[in-house]
C-alpha positions as CSV (number, residue, x, y, z in Angstrom):
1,X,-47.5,54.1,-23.4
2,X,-45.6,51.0,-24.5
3,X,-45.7,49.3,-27.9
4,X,-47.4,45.8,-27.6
5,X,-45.9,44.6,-31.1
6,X,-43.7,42.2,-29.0
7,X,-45.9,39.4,-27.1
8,X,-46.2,39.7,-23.6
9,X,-44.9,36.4,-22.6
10,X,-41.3,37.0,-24.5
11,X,-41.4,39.4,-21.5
12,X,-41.9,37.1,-19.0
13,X,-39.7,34.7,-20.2
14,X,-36.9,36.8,-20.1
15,X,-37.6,38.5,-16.7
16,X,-39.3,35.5,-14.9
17,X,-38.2,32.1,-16.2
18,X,-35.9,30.2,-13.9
19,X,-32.1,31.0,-15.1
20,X,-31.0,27.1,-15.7
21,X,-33.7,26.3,-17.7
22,X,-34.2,29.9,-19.6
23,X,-30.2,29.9,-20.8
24,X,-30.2,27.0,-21.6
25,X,-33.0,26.8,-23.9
26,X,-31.6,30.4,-25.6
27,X,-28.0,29.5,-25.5
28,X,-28.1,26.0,-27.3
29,X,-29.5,26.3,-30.1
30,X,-27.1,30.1,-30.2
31,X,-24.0,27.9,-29.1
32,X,-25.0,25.3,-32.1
33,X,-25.4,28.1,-34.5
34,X,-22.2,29.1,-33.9
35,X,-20.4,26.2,-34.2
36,X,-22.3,25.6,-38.1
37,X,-21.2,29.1,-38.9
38,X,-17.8,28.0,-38.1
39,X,-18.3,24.5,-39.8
40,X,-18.2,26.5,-42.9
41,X,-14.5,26.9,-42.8
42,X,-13.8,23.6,-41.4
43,X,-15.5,21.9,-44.3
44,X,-13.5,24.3,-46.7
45,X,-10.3,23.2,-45.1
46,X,-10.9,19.4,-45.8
47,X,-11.9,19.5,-49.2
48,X,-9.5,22.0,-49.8
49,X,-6.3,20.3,-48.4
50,X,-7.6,17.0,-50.7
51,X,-6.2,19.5,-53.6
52,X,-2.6,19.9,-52.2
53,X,-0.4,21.7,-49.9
54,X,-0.5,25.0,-52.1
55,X,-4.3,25.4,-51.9
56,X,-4.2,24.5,-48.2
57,X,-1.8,26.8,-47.7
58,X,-3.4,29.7,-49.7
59,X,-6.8,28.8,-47.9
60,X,-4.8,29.5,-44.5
61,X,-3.5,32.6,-45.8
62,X,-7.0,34.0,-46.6
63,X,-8.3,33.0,-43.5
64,X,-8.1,36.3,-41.5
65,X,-9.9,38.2,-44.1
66,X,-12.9,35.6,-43.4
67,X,-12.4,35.8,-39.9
68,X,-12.8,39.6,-40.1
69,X,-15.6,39.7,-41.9
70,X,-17.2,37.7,-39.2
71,X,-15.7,40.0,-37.1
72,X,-17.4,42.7,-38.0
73,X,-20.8,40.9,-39.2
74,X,-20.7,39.6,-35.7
75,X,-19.9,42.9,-33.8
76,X,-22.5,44.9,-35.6
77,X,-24.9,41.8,-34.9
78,X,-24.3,41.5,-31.3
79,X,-24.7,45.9,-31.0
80,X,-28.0,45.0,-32.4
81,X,-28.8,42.3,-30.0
82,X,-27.3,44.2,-27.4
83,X,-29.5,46.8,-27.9
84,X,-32.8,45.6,-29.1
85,X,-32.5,43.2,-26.1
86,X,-32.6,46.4,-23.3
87,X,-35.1,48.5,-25.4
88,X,-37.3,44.9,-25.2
89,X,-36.6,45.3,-21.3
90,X,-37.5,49.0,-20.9
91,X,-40.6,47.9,-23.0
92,X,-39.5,50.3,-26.0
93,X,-40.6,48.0,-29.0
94,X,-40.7,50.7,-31.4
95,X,-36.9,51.6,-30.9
96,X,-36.0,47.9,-30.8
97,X,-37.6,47.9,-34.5
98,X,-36.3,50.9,-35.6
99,X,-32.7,49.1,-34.7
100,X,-33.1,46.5,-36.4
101,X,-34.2,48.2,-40.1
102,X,-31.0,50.1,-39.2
103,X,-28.8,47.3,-38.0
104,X,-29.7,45.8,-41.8
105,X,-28.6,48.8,-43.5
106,X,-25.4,48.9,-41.6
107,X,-24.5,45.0,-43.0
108,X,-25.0,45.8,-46.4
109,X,-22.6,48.6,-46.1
110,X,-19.8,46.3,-44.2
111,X,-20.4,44.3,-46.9
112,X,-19.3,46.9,-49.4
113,X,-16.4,47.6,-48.1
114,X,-15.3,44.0,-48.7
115,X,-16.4,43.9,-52.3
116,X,-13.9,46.9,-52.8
117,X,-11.1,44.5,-51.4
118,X,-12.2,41.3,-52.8
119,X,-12.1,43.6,-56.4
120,X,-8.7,45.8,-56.2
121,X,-6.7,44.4,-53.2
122,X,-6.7,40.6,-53.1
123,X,-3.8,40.4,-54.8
124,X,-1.7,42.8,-53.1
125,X,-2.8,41.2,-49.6
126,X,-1.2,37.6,-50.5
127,X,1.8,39.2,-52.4
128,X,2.8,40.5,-48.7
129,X,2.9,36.9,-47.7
130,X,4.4,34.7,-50.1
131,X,6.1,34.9,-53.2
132,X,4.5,31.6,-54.4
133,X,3.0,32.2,-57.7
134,X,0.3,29.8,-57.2
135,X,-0.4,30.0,-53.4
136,X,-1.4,33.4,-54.9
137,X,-3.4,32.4,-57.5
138,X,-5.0,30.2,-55.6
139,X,-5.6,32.8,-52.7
140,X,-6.9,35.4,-55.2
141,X,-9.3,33.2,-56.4
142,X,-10.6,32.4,-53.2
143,X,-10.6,35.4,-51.3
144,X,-12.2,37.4,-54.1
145,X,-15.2,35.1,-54.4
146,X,-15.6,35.1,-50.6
147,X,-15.8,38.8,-50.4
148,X,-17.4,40.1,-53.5
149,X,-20.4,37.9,-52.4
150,X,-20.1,39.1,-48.7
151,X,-23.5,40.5,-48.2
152,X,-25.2,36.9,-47.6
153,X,-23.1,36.2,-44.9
154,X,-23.4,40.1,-43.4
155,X,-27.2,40.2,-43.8
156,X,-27.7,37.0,-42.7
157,X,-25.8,37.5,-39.5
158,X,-27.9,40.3,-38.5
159,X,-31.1,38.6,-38.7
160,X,-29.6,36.2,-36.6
161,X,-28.8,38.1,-33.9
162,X,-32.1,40.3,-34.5
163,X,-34.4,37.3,-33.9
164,X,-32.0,35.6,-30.8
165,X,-32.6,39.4,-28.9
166,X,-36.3,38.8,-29.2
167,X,-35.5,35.2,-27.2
168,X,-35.9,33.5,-30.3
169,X,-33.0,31.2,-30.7
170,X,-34.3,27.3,-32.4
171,X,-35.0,29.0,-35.6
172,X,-31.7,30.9,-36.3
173,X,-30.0,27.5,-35.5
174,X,-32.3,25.5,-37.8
175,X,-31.6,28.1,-40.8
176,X,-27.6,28.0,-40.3
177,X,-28.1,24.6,-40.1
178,X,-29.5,24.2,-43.7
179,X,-26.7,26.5,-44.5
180,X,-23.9,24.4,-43.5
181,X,-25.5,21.3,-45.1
182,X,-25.6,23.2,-48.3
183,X,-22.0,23.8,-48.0
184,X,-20.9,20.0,-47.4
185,X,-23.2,18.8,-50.5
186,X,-22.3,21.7,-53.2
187,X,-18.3,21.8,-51.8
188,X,-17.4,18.5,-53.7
189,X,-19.7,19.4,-56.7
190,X,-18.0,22.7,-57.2
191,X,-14.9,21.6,-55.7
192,X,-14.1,18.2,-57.8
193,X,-17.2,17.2,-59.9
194,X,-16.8,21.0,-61.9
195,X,-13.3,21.3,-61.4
196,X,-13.0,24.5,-59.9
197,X,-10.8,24.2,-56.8
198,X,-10.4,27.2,-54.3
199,X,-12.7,29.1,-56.4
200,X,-15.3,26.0,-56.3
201,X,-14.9,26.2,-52.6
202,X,-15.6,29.7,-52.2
203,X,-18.2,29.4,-54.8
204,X,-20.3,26.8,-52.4
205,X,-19.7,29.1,-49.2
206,X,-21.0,32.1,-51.0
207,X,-24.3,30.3,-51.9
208,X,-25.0,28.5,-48.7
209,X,-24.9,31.9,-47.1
210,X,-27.4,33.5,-49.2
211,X,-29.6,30.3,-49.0
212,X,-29.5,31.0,-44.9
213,X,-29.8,34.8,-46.1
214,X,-33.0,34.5,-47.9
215,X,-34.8,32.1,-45.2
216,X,-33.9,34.5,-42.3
217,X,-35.2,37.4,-44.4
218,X,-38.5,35.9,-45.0
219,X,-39.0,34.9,-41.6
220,X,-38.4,38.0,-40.0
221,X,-41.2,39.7,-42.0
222,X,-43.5,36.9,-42.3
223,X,-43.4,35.3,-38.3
224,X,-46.1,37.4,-36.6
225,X,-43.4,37.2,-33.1
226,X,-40.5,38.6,-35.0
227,X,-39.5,42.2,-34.9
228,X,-39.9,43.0,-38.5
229,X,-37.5,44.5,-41.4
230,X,-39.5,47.5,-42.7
231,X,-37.3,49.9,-44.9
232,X,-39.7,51.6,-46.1
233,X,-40.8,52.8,-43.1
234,X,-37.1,53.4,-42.4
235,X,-35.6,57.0,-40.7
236,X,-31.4,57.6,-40.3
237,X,-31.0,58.0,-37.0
238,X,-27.1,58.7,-36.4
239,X,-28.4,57.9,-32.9
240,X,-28.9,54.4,-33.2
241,X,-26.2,53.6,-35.6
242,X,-23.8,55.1,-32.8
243,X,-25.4,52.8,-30.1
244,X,-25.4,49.7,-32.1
245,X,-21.6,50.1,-33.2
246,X,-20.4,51.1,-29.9
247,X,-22.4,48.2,-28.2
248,X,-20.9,45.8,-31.0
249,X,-17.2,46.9,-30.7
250,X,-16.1,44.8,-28.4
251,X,-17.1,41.7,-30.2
252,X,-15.7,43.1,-33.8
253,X,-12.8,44.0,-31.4
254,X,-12.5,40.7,-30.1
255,X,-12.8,38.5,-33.3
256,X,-11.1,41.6,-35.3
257,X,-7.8,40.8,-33.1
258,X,-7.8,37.8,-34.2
259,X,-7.3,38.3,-37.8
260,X,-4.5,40.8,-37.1
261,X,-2.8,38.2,-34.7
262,X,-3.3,35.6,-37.3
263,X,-1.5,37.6,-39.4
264,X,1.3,38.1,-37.5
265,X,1.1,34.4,-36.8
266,X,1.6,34.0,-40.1
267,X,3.9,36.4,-40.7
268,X,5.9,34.6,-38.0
269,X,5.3,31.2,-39.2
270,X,7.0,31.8,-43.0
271,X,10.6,31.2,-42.5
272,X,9.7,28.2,-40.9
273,X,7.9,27.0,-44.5
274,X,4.3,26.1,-45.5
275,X,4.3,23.1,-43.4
276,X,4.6,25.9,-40.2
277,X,2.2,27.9,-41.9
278,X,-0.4,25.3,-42.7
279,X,-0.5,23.0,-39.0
280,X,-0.9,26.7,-37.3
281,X,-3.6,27.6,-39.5
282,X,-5.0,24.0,-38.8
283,X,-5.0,24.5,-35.0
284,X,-6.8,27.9,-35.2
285,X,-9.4,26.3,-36.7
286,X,-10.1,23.9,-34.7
287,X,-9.4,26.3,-31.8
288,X,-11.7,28.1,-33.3
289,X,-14.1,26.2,-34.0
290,X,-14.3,24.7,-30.2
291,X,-14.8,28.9,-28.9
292,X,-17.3,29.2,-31.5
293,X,-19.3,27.2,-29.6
294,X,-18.2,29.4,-26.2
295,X,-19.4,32.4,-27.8
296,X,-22.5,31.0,-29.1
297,X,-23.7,30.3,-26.0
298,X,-22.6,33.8,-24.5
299,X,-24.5,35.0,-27.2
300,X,-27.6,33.1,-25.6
301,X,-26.4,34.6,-22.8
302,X,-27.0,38.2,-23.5
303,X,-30.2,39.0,-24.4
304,X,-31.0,37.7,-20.4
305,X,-28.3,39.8,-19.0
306,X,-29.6,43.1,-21.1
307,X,-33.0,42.3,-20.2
308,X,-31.9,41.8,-16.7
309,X,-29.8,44.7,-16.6
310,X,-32.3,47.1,-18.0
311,X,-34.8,46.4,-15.6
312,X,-32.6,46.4,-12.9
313,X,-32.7,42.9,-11.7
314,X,-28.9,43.1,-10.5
315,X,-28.7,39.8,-8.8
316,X,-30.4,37.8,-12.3
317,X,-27.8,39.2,-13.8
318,X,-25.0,37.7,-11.8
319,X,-26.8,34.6,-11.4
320,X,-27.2,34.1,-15.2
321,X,-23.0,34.9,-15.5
322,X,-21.8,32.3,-13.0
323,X,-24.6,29.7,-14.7
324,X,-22.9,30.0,-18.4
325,X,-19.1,30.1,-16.8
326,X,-19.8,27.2,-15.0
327,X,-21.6,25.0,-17.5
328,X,-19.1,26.3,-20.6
329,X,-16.0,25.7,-18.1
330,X,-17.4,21.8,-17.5
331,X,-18.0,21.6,-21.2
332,X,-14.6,22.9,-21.7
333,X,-12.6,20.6,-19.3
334,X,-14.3,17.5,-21.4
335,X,-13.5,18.7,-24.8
336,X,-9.8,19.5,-23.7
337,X,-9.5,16.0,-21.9
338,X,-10.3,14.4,-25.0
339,X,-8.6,16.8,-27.6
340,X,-5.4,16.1,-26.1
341,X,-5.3,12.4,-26.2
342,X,-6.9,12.5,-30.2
343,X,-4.5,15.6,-31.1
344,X,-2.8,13.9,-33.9
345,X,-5.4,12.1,-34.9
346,X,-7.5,15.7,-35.5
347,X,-4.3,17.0,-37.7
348,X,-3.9,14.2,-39.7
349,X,-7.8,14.6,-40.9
350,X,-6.4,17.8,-42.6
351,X,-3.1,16.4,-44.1
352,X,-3.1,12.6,-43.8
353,X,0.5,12.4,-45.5
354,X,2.1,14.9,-44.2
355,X,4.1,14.0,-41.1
356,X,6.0,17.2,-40.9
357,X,2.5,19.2,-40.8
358,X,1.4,16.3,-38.3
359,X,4.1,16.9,-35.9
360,X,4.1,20.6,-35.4
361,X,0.0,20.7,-35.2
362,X,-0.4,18.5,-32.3
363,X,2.3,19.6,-30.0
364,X,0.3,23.1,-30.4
365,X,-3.1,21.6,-30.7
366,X,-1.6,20.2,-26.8
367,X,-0.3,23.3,-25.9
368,X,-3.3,25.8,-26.7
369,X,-5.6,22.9,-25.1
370,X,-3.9,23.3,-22.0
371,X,-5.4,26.4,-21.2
372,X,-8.2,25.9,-23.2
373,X,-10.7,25.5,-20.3
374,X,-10.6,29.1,-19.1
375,X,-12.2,30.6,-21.7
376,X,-15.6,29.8,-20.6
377,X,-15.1,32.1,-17.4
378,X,-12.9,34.7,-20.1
379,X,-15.7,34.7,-22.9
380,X,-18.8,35.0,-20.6
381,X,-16.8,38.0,-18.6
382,X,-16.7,40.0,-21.7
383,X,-20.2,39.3,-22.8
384,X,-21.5,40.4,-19.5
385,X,-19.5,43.7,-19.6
386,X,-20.6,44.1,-23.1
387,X,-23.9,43.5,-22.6
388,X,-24.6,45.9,-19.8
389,X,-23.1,48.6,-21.5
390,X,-19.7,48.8,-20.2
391,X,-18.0,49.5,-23.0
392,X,-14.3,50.5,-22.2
393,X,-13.7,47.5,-20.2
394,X,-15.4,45.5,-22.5
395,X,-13.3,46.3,-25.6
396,X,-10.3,46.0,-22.9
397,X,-11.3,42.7,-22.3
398,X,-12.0,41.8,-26.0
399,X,-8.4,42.9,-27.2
400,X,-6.7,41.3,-24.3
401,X,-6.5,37.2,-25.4
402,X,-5.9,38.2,-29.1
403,X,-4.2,41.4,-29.2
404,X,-2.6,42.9,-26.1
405,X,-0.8,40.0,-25.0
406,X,-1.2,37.3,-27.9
407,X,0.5,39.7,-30.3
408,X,3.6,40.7,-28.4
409,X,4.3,37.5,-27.0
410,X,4.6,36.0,-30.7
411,X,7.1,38.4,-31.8
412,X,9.1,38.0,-28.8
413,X,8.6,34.2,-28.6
414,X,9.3,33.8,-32.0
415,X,12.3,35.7,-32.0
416,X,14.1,33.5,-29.5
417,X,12.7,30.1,-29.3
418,X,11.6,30.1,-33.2
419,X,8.9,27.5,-34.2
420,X,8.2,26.3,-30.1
421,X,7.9,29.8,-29.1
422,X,5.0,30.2,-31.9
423,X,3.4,27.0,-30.5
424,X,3.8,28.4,-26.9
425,X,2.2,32.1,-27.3
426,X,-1.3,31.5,-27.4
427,X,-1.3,29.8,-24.0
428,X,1.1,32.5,-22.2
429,X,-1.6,34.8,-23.4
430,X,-4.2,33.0,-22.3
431,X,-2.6,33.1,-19.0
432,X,-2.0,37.1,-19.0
433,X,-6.2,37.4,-19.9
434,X,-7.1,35.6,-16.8
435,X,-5.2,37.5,-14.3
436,X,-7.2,40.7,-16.2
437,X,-10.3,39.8,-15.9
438,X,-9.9,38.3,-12.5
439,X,-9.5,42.2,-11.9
440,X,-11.9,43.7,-13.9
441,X,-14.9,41.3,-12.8
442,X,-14.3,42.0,-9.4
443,X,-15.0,45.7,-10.1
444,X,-18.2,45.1,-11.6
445,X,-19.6,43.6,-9.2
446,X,-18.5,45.6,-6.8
447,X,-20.5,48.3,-8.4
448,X,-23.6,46.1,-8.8
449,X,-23.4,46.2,-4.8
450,X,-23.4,49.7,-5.2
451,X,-26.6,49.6,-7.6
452,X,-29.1,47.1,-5.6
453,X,-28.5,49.6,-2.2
454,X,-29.8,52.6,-4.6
């Protein structure tokens, strides 16, 4: 008999609602929590480069540590979802609670991990990247803070995504929201009124995170709707810690590509000085930044297609697909339009006086916009795959943009058209993902044929 913990009418919003209006009131507020998360390391960037080009540059160098720690915060967050999101549609409440107390657990591990790196290997990981004494200073500092105080921003992730599966998604929003205006107020103070630089910086992050923390922790015990944290209550189940990693791995994939490729960007990008290093970092960013908001309202995205896909509503769940890629892909085409004629402008926000960082960040702020627009059609692909359980070609898909082609076509491009064919290698690869997926979506669907004739 099925557990009634979870209202009835979160069922029937997810299983009846019309699909325009139902995304779209799940996927904003998921799309705009997003781009606050990645606000965080916008905001960091600005303040930071008012310091100089060292702690600009030793910000940039840290940056795909961060990015894998939302990486892997996010890939165990969206298993969660994932999962809690098809037990909700098989009416199996109990599981879906018992997945979240482990999903929890499973954070505060990750975030661990990264203590032990922020403690004994920060300075070995800037070491391997430039033999500036301060840029590694400066990098130390930063990076250590961020990661030894990890857990806010790991715990807080998962609550996230545990209260979007439930179809919850104004209150996450409104909570990363007071987040992110924590960080712009206490970045200054820590920043320039005490004087602490990086560290300052990191310092502010760390807090704003664990304010967002402690808001989503009381509201998923205290909101009678919410799919409640109950440790004590709690059970290992090696079970459930296989399907919420497995289900999350092509999203830690995903963003976890990105730091390695960042690093080879990097790695690329030294003999052409910090001014190469720094407009790169710049432009992943903002690139960033603008896909955060992509995968934020993928994210909206797949609690619907779960729920759809777990009780067998095969056409909802291709009807909720094409919905997101064509409303991100519209989005998309504005955002590039205007990007491209305010390119420099952008840069110049980070380095005002620095025409050398100017230059070589908006000719590849151009060229990445340029194909720019097809990752609403990439991003919701992988989701759907993901979603429905599809894991290999899921995790293909997720390791494509970033890894499979972006990676080799910087060491090639770099090789013989030096600082152009860096500029040039995230669009080539962009390119290579689309002819992929083209192939790979056309097999699922196939197979959904297959499915609704059962």
């Amino acid at each position: 008999m099925p557990d009634n913990s979870t209202p009835k009418h979160h069922h029937n919003k997810m299983g009846t609602e019309p699909i325009g209006k139902l995304l779209l009131s799940m996927s904003l507020p998921a799309m705009f929590s997003m781009l606050i998360q990645a606000l965080y390391n916008i905001v960091d960037s600005i303040y930071v480069a008012q310091i100089g080009e060292h702690a600009l540059t030793a910000v940039s160098l840290a940056f795909p540590v961060q990015n894998l720690m939302i990486a892997v915060s996010v890939g165990t967050g969206v298993g969660l979802n994932s999962l809690i999101s098809r037990r909700l549609g098989e009416r199996r409440e109990k599981e879906a609670s018992a997945a979240a107390t482990h999903g929890v657990l499973i954070s505060f591990a990750e975030s661990l991990l990264f203590l032990l790196f922020g403690l004994f290997f920060c300075r070995m990981f800037f070491s391997a990247f430039t033999n500036d004494p301060t840029v590694i200073q400066m990098g130390v500092e930063y990076t250590s803070i961020v990661t030894i105080f990890s857990f806010g921003c790991f715990i807080e992730i998962n609550l996230e995504k545990t209260l979007q599966a439930t179809g919850n998604m104004f209150y996450p929003m409104v909570f990363q929201l007071i987040g992110a205006i924590s960080n712009i107020i206490l970045d200054p103070i820590f920043i320039f009124g005490l004087g602490l630089g990086t560290s300052g910086a990191a310092i502010a992050t760390g807090l704003s995170q664990f304010i967002s923390f402690c808001i989503l922790l009381a509201q998923c015990n205290l909101r009678r709707e919410c799919i409640h944290i109950r440790i004590g209550n709690f059970r290992p189940s090696l079970f459930l810690y296989g399907k919420i990693l497995s289900g999350g791995l092509p999203s830690l994939t995903r963003q976890g590509m990105a730091s390695i490729a960042t690093i080879v960007l990097n790695t690329t990008a030294h003999p052409f000085g910090d001014a190469a290093i720094a407009a790169m970092a710049i432009v992943n960013r903002l690139i960033y930044f603008v896909n955060s908001a992509v995968i934020g309202f993928g994210q909206g995205f797949q609690p619907v297609c779960g729920f759809s896909y777990g009780a067998r509503k095969y056409s909802r769940v291709r009807q909720a697909y094409w919905f997101c890629v064509k409303f991100t892909t519209c989005i998309l085409v504005v955002v590039c339009a205007g990007g491209f004629l305010v390119s420099g402008h952008v840069i110049s926000l980070f380095r005002k006086n620095d025409p050398e960082v100017i230059a070589i960040g908006t000719l590849a702020l151009r060229l990445q916009i340029a194909t720019m627009w097809m990752n609403g059609f990439l991003t919701m692909s992988n989701m759907m795959s993901q979603s429905i359980g599809y894991g290999f070609r899921a995790t293909l898909l997720a390791i494509s943009r970033q890894g499979l082609f972006l990676i080799p076509v910087l060491l090639i491009a770099a090789h013989f058209l030096g600082l152009l064919g860096i500029q040039l290698a995230q669009p080539v690869a962009d390119i290579a993902t689309l002819v992929l997926t083209l192939v790979i979506i056309r097999g699922i669907f196939r197979e959904f044929n297959k499915l609704e004739g059962l």
